[in-house]
N, C-alpha and C positions, 0 to 999 in steps of 0.2 A: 818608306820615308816620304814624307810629307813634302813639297815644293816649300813651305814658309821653313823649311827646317834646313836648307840650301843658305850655304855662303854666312854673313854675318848681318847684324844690323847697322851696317856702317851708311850711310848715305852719303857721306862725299865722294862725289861720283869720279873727284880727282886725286883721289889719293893712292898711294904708289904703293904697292907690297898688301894689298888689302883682296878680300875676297868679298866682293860683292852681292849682297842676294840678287835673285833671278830678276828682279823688276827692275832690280837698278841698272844693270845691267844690260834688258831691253831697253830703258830709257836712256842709256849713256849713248847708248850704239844707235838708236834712231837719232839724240842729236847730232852724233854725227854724221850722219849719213844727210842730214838736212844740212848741215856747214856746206857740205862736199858738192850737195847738188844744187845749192845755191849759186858756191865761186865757179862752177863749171859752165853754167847756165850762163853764167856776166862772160866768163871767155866766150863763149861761143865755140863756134867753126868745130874743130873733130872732138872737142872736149863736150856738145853737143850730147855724144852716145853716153858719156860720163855722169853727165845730167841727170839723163832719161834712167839709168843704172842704177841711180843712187834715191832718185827721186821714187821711183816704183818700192824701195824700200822701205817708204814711208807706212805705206796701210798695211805693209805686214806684217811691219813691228807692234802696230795697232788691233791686226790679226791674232799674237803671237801674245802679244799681252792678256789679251782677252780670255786667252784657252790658259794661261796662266792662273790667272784668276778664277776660272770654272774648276778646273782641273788638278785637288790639289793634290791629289794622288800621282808621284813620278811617274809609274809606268801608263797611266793614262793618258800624259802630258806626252810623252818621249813616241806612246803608239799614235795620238794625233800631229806631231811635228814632223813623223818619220813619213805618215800618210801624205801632206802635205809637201813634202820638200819630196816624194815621190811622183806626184803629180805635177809639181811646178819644173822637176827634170827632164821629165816628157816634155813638156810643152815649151820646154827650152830648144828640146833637139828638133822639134818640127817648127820651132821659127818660120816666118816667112823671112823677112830680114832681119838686120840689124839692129835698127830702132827696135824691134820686139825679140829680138837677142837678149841683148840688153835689160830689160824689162825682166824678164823672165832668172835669167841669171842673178839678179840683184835678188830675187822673191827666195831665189834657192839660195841665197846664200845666208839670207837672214833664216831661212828655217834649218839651215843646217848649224849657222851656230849659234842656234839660240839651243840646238838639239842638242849637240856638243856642250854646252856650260851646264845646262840643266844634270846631264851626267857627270859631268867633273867638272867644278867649276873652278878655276884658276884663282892666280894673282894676278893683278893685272897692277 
């Protein structure tokens, strides 16, 4: 199966009961992840780590599109996000701190469900 042959050609990225193709879907999910680390960033103080969390998932949804777009073969797609969010797991667990907790955790979690839709991709 082909990645352009995933979900629909819907692009209203806010509509309810709809299955969105993969792109949209990256792009809905990085905007929010930009809202998020935006208002986190204006609080300040512990929401700080929130920030840094959300904001590191910025270039990997940029990462994630990318191999989308190369990649339009599924299982080429699904062996490069799995390679990826296996790498960004490790280097989750060897953290020094927080702030690079953080960081790390936000990378694995946008490769894992960008992994997860690419396979079955929902209603959202």
């Amino acid at each position: 199966m082909r990645i352009a042959d995933l979900g629909s050609t819907q692009t209203d990225m806010q509509a309810v009961g709809k299955i969105l193709p993969l792109t949209e879907f990256i792009k809905a999910r990085k905007a929010g992840a930009a809202k998020i680390a935006e208002e986190a960033a204006a609080k300040g103080g512990v929401a700080t780590l929130t920030a840094q969390h959300f904001r590191a998932k910025l270039p990997a949804y940029d990462q994630v599109m990318g191999l989308v777009q190369k990649n339009q073969d599924k299982k080429a797609l699904l062996g490069a996000l799995q390679h990826l969010y296996s790498t960004a797991s490790r280097n989750a667990l060897s953290s020094d701190g927080m702030s690079e907790f953080q960081r790390y955790t936000g990378v694995v979690e946008v490769f894992g469900e960008v992994m997860f839709y690419a396979q079955s991709p929902m209603e959202l």
